[in-house]
C-alpha positions as CSV (number, residue, x, y, z in Angstrom):
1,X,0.0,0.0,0.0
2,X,1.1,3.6,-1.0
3,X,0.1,6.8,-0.3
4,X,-0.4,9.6,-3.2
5,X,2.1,11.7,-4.2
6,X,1.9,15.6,-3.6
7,X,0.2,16.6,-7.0
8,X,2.9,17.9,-8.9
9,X,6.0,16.7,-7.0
10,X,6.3,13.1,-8.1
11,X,9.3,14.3,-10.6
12,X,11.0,17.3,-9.3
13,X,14.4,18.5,-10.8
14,X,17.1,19.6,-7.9
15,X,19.0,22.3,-8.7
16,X,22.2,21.5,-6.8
17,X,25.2,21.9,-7.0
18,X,24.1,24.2,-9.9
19,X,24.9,28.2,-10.1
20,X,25.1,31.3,-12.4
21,X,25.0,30.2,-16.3
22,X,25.1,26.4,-15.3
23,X,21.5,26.4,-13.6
24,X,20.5,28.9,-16.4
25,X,21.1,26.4,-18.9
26,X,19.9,23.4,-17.2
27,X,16.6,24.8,-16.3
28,X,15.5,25.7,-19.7
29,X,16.6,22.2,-20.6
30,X,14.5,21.3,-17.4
31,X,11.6,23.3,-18.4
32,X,11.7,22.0,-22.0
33,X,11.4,18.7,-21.0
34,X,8.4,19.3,-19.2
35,X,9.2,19.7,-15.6
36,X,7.6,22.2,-13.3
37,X,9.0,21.2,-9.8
38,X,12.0,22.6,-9.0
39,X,13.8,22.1,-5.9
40,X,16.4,24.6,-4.0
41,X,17.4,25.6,-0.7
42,X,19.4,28.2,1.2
43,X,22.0,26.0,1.7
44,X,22.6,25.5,-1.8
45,X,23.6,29.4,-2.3
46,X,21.4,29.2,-5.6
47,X,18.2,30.6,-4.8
48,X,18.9,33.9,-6.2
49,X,20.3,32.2,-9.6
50,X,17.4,29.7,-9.6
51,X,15.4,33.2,-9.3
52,X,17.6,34.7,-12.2
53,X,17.1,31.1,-14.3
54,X,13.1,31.3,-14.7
55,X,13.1,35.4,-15.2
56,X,16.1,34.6,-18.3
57,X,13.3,31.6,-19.5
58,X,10.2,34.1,-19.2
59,X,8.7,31.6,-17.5
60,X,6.5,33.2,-14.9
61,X,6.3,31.3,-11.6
62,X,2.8,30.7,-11.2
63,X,3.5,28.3,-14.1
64,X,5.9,26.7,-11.4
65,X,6.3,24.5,-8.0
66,X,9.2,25.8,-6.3
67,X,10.3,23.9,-3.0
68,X,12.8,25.6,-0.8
69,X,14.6,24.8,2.5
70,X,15.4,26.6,5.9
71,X,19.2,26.1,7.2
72,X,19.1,25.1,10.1
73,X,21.6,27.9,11.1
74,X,18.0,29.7,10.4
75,X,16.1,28.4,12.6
76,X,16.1,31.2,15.7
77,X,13.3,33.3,16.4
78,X,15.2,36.2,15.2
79,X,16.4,34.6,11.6
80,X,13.6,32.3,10.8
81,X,11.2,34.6,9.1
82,X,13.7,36.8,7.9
83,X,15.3,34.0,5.7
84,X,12.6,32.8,4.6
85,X,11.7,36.4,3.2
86,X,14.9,36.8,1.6
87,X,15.0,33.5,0.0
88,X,11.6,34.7,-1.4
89,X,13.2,38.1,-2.5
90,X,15.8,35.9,-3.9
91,X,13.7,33.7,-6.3
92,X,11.4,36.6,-7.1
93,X,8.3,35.0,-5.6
94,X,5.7,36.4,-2.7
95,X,5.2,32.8,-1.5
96,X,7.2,29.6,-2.1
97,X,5.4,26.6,-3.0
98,X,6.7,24.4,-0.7
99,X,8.9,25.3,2.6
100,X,10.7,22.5,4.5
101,X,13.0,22.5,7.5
102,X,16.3,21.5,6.0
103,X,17.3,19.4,8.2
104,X,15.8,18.5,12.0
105,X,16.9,21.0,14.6
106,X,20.5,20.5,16.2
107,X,19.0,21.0,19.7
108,X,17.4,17.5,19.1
109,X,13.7,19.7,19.7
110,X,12.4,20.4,16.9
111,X,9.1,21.6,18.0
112,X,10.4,25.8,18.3
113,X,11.5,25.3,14.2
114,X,8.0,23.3,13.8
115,X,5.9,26.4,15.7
116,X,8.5,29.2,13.2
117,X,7.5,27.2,10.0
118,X,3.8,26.8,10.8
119,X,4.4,31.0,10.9
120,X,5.7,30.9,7.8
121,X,2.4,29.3,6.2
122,X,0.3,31.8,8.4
123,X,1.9,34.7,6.8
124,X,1.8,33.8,3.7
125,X,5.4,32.9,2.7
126,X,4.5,29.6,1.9
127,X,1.6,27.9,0.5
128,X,2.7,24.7,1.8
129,X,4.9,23.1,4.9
130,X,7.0,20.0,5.4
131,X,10.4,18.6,6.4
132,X,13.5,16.8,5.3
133,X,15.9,14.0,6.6
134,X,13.8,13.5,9.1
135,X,13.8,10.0,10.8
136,X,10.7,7.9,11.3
137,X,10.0,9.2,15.3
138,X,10.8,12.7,14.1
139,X,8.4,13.1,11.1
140,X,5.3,11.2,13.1
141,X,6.2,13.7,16.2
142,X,5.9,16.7,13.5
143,X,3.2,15.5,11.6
144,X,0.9,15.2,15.1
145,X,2.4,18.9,16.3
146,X,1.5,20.3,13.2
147,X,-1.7,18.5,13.0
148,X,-1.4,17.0,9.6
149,X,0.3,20.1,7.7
150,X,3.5,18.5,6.8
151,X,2.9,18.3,3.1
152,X,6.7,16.2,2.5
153,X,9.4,15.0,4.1
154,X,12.4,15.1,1.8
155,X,15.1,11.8,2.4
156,X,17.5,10.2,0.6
157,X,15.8,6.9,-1.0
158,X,17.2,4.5,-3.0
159,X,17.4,1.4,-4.3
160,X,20.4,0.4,-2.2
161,X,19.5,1.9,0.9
162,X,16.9,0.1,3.5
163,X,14.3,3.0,4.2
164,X,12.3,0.8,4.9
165,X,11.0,2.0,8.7
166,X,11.1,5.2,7.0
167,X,8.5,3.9,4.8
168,X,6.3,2.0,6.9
169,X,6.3,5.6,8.8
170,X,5.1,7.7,6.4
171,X,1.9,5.1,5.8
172,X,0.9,5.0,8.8
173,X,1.2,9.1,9.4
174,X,0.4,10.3,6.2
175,X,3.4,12.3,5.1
176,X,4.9,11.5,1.6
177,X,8.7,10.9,1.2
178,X,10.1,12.3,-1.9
179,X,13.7,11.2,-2.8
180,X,17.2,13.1,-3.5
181,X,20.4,10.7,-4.1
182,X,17.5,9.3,-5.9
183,X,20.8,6.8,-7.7
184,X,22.6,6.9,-5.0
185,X,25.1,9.3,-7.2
186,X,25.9,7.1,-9.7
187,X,26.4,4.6,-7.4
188,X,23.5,2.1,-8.8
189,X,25.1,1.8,-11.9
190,X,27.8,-0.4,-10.8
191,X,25.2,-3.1,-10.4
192,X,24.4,-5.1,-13.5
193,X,20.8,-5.9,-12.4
194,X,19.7,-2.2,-13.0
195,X,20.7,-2.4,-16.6
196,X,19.5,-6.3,-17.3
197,X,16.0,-5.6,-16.0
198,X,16.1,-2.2,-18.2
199,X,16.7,-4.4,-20.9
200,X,13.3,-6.1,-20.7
201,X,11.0,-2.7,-20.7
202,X,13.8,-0.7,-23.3
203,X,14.7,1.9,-20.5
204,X,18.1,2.5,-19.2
205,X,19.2,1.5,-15.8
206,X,19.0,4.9,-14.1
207,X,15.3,4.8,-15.2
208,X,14.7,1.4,-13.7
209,X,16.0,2.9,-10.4
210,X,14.0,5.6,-10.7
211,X,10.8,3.8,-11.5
212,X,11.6,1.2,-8.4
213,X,11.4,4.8,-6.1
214,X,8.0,6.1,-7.6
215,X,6.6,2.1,-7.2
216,X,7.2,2.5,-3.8
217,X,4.8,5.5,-3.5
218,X,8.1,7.8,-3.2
219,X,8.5,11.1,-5.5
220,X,11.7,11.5,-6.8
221,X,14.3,15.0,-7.3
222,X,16.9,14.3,-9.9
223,X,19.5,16.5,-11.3
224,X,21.2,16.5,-14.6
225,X,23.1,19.0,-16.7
226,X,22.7,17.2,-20.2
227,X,19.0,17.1,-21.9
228,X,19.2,14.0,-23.1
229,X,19.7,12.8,-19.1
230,X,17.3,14.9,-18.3
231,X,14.1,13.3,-20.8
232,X,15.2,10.4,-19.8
233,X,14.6,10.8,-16.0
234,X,11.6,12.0,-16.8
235,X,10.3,9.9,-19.0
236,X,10.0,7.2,-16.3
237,X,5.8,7.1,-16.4
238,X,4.9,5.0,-19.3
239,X,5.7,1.6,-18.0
240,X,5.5,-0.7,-14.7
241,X,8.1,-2.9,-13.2
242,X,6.4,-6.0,-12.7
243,X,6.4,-7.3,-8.8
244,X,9.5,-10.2,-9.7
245,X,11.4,-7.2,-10.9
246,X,10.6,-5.1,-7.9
247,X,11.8,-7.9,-5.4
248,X,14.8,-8.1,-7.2
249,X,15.4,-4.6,-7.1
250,X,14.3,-5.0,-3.3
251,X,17.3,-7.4,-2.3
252,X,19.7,-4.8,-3.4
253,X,19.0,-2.4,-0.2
254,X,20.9,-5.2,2.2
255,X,24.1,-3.0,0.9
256,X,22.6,0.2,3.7
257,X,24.8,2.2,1.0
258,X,24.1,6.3,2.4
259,X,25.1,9.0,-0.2
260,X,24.9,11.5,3.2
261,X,27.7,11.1,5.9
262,X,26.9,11.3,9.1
263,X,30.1,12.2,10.2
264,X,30.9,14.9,7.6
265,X,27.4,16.8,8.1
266,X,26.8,18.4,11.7
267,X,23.0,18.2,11.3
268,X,22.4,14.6,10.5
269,X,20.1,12.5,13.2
270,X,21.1,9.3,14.1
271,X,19.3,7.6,10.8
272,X,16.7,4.9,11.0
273,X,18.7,1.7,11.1
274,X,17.7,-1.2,8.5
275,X,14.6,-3.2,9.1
276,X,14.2,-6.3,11.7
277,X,15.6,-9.2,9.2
């Protein structure tokens, strides 16, 4: 059982590490392709150039779902709102699509960042709310203090990494994941099965990956600078990976392969370990 995907969201295109005439290029290919979710943060040090990007396309952002994210450096009474409105002033928008908490809030409460992003919805700055790389306990607890506002919850998901608590979580709470590392950075490719089973449906192994994420009721964010990359992830909604394939695909997780370090990045929670074998 799945839940729905956020209408819209099921095939976002991330925008980092992109900046200046690199994100320029890449979103019109983006946009030519035929995506409208695009995903950012303040982190990345790209919202203005993503803002710069759609105003060079003439694309006017109504046309758009733009997701951005609050540092967590942000996340203090005094900064929260403040950021948000210069992220806004950055992407030339009055109200971002979709605002997450970047990551959960170092103080290991994340209830004060919660209360400063409900705020933001309040006012205005964002039409919706949610959160990302947050564990399993974390995103029930914010989906019940937010009383069923929190639209996403942003993680990495991938065929070789057991989210598989995660998963279970977000059925029984009601918050969709949607994916970044959606192929583990390349890392999928260095197993043959990807490209085999692609064989059988005429789709290349990154879109097998790909389509094993959106089976599982999980958007996905992708990122590529070429075009032809770029139709290709997105051109993963015309066929189904039949339930053999997916259990094959399935075995692969048993590697617990994580694109994000604990160790090098200061915000990361102590993940959800693999499921009970």
């Amino acid at each position: 059982m799945s839940i729905c995907f956020r209408p819209g969201y099921e095939r976002s295109f991330g925008t980092y590490p992109l900046k200046g005439e690199d994100l320029t290029r890449a979103f019109a290919f983006a946009y030519h392709v035929g995506y409208r979710s695009f995903d950012t943060a303040q982190m990345y040090g790209n919202e203005a150039d993503l803002g710069e990007a759609i105003r060079h396309a003439n694309v006017a952002t109504s046309e758009l779902l733009v997701t951005t994210k609050v540092h967590p450096d942000n996340f203090g009474k005094d900064r929260f709102l403040h950021s948000v409105e210069t992220s806004l002033g950055a992407l030339g928008m009055s109200q971002v699509n979709l605002l997450l908490l970047h990551w959960p809030d170092p103080s290991g409460d994340n209830k004060n960042a919660l209360r400063l992003l409900r705020d933001a919805k309040r006012k205005g700055l964002a039409s919706e709310i949610g959160v990302s790389n947050f564990t399993s306990s974390m995103m029930k607890e914010a989906q019940s203090f937010l009383e069923g506002e929190v639209a996403i919850n942003q993680v990495e998901f991938h065929p070789l990494l057991d989210q598989s608590i995660l998963l279970e979580a977000s059925y029984q709470c009601g918050v969709p994941l949607s994916s970044f590392c959606s192929v583990a950075r390349g890392e999928v490719f260095r197993y043959p099965e990807f490209e085999r089973i692609g064989k059988s449906y005429g789709k290349t192994a990154a879109q097998i990956a790909l389509r094993w994420i959106l089976q599982k009721g999980v958007a996905i964010n992708t990122m590529s600078t070429k075009l032809e990359n770029m139709r290709s992830n997105f051109d993963v909604m015309d066929f189904t990976l039949t339930s053999v394939d997916m259990r094959l695909i399935d075995a692969l997780n048993k590697t617990n392969f994580r694109c994000v370090d604990k160790q090098k990045v200061p915000w990361a929670p102590q993940w959800d370990g693999p499921s009970p074998s």
